[in-house]
N, C-alpha and C positions, 0 to 999 in steps of 0.2 A: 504493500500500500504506500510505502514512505517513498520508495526508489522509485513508481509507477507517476505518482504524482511530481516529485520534484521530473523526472523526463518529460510529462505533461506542458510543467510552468514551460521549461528549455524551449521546446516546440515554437512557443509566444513568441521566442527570444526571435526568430529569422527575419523576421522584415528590419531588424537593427541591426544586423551583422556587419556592416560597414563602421557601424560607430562602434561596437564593439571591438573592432579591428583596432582603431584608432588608440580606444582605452590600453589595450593591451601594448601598441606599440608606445605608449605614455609611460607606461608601466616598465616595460622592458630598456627604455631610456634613463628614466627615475633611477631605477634599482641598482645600473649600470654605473649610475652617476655617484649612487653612494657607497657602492661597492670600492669603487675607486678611493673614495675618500680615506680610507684608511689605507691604503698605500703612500699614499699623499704625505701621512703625520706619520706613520713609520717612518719614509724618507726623512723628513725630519728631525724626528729623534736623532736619528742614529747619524745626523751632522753636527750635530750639537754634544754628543756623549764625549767625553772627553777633555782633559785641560785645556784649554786655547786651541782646539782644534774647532770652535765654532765656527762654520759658514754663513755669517748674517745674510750675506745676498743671494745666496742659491735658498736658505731658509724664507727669506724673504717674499722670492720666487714664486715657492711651493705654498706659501700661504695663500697669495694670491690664486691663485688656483686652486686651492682649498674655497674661497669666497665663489670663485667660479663656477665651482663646481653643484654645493651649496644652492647657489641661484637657479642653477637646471635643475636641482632636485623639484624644489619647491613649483617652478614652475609648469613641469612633468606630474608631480601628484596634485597640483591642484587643476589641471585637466583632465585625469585621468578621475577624481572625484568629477567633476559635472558632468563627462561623458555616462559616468555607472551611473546618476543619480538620474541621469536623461533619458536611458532606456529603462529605470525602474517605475520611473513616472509613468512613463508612455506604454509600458505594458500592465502595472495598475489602471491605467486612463481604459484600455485595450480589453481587459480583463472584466472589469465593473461593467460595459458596455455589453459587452459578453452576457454579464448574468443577468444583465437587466431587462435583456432580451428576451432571453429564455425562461424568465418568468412573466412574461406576456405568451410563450408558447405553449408551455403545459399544461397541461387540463384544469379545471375550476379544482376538482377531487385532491390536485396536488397542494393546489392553496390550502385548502379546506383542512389539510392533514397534517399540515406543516405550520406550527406557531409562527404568527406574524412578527413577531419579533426575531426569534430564531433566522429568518426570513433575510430580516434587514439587517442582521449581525454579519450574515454571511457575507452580502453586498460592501459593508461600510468595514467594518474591523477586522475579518475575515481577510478581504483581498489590502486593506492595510499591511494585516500581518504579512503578506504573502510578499508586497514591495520593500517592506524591511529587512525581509529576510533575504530577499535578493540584490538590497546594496549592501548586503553584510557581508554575504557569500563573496559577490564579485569581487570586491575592494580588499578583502584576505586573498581571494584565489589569485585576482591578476600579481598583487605583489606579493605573495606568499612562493607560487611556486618560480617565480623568476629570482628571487630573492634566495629561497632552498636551491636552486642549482647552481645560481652564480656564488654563491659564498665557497657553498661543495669544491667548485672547479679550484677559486681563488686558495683555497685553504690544500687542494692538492701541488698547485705548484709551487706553495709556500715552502710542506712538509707532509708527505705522504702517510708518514705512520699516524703523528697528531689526526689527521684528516679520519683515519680509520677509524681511529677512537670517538670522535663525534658523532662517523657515520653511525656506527654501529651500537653507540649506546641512547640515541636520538628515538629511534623506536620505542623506547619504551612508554617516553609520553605519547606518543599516537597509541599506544593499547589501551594506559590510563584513559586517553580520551573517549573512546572508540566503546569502551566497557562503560562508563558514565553515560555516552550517547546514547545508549541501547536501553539502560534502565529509565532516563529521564524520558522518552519519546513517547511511553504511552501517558505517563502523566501530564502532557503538556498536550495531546490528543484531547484526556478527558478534562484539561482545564478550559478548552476551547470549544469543547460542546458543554458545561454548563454556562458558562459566560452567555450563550445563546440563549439557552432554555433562561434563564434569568432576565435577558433581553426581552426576551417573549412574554414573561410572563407581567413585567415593569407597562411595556408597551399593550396588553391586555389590563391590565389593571387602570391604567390612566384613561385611555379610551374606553372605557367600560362603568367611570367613576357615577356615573346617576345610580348605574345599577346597585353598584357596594353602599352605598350610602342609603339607597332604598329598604334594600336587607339587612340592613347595618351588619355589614359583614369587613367592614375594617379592621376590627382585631383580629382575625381568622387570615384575612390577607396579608396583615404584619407577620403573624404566625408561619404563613408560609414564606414569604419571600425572605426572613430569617434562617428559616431553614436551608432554602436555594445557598443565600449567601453565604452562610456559617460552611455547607458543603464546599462552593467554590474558595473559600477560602483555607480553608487543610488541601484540598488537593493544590490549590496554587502556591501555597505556602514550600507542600512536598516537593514541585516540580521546579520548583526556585532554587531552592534549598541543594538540589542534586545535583542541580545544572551548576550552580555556582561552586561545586565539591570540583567541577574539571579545572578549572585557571589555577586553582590553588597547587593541585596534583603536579599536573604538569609542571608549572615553577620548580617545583622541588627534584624533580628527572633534571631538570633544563639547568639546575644552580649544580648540582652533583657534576653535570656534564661539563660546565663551564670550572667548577673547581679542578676536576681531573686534567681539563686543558691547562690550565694553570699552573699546577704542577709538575705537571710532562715539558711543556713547554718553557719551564725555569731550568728543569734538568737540561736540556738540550742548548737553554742559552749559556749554563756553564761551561758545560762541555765544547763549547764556542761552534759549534753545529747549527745554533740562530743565533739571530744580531738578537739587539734589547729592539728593537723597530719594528723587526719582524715577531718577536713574540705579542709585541702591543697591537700588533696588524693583528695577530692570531687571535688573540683573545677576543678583540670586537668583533671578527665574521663567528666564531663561537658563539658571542651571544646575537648576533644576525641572525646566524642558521637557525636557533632557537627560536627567535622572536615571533615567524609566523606560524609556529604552535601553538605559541600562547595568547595569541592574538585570535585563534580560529577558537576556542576554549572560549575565551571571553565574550565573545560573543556565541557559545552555543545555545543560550536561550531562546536569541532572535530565532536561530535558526530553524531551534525544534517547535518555537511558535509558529515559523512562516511554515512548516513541512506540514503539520498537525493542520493551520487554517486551509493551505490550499489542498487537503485532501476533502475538506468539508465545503468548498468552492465549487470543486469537480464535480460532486455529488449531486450539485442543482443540476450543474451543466450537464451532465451525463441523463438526469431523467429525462423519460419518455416524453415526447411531443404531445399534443393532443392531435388525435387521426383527423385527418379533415374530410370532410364529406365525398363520397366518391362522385364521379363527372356524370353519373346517369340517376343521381337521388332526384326525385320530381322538387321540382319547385314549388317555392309556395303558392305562387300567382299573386302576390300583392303588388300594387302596384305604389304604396305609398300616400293613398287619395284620402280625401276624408269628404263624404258632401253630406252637406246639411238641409235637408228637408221639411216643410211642414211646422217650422218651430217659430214660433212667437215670442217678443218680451211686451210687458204688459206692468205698468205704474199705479196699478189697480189700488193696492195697498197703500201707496202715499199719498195717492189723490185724496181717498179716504178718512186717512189718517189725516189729512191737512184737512180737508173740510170738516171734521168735527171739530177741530179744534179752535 
């Protein structure tokens, strides 16, 4: 259900593919740009280490170019955010339009059966959730995995073994995360169909307000929509709670990994096998590589929000049609007329009434 629906959203995504293109090649500019940057202040260190071997003007140099470099970043992620933010719109815009259709298409039986609140939750909060989770997604994915490969390469032609060690104990936050994902997803499922049924029954209750008032059935109503709530809030409370156990996890894989870099890579600078420049390059792509782990973690809630609402999205859009009349049902034969025959108006009563008085 979870995998069927996010390929669903993706589907949306093709008439943007061009700008998505764009994002990405932002992204892979960006990433490139700050990749560098710690080559940059490596170089520099390691012109500066030393008594009176400083280089003020090659130091100089590389600052500037550090400034340089700096200006492309910024300017790369902050088109690379309005590009994501532009096809998340435009497919929320795309989407809403979608369902809004489709409930002018389904049978009267489907309204009937389906809480009108429920209804407009899916429409409004629903495909919200569904655009949040999709400038979540993209804005980790573009610079996450350009990010995880480029540090990967930079860190192999720094120092191969170091590089191993990252590769291969990096993993274990993606299980951390991965096992967390698995548990929080139906809870964030059932926080997103009662939010609905609570919708429904708020937007029942106010439109409906002669009638409770008639009955005086106000207290009975407080009674219930207490209980909705008091519900959706343990479950929302749980699905919070579990989601927010993944950023923590990870950190703690992610600080072990960077400590061992630390270590390994002080060995190696004694041993005069790295400069002190090159271990200081090292250690920042260490916490690089790391960062878009913990960056996809921190926002796993969006995500299991957006997964959880756009499978209750689908669900409108996926119901039946209502069947439309076949081409050989008899017609009514109306023609729409109305004629008026025979009929008289008559001030019989006021005349009356005025003359006696």
């Amino acid at each position: 259900m979870k995998n069927s629906s996010v390929k669903k959203v993706l589907k949306r995504l093709k008439p943007y593919r061009f700008i998505l293109l764009l994002a990405v090649l932002s992204a892979l500019v960006g990433v490139s740009l700050t990749l560098y940057i710690p080559v940059l202040v490596g170089n520099a260190i390691d012109r500066i280490i030393g008594k009176g071997s400083v280089d003020f003007e090659d130091v100089a140099r590389i600052l500037g170019c550090i400034g340089i470099a700096i200006g492309g970043v910024t300017v790369c992620q902050w088109l690379m955010n309005y590009l994501v933010n532009l096809v998340s719109f435009r497919t929320v815009r795309d989407l809403r339009r979608e369902v809004f259709r489709k409930l002018n298409s389904v049978p009267l039986s489907y309204i009937d059966t389906h809480g009108h609140g429920d209804l407009m939750s899916r429409v409004i909060n629903d495909v919200d959730a569904v655009g949040d989770g999709l400038t979540q997604m993209f804005l980790q994915l573009f610079s996450g995995v350009v990010t995880i490969a480029g540090t990967l390469v930079f860190m192999l032609m720094i120092d191969w073994r170091i590089a191993l060690v990252v590769f291969f104990l990096t993993p274990l936050s993606l299980f951390a995360a991965g096992f967390i994902g698995k548990l929080t997803s139906k809870r964030f499922r059932e926080q997103q169909i009662l939010q609905g049924e609570i919708s429904s029954y708020v937007e029942e209750y106010v439109g409906n307000q002669r009638v409770v008032k008639a009955f005086s059935y106000e207290e009975q109503a407080f009674e219930d929509f207490d209980r909705y709530n008091t519900e959706l809030y343990g479950v929302g409370f749980k699905a919070q709670y579990a989601g927010a156990l993944a950023n923590p996890t990870t950190r703690l894989v992610n600080a072990i990994v960077y400590a061992a870099v630390g270590i390994i890579g002080a060995l190696a600078a004694l041993s005069g096998t790295l400069t002190v420049g090159g271990l200081s390059c090292f250690l920042t792509y260490a916490n690089q590589y790391t960062k878009p782990f913990n960056e996809v973690t921190g926002v796993l809630t969006q995500l299991q929000t957006g997964i959880a609402a756009a499978g209750r999205v689908f669900e409108v859009l996926e119901a039946e049609d209502e069947t439309p009349d076949s081409a050989s049902a008899p017609s009514p034969g109306h023609k729409g007329e109305v004629n008026i025959e025979d009929v008289s108006f008559c001030l019989c009563a006021f005349t009356t009434s005025t003359a006696a008085e």
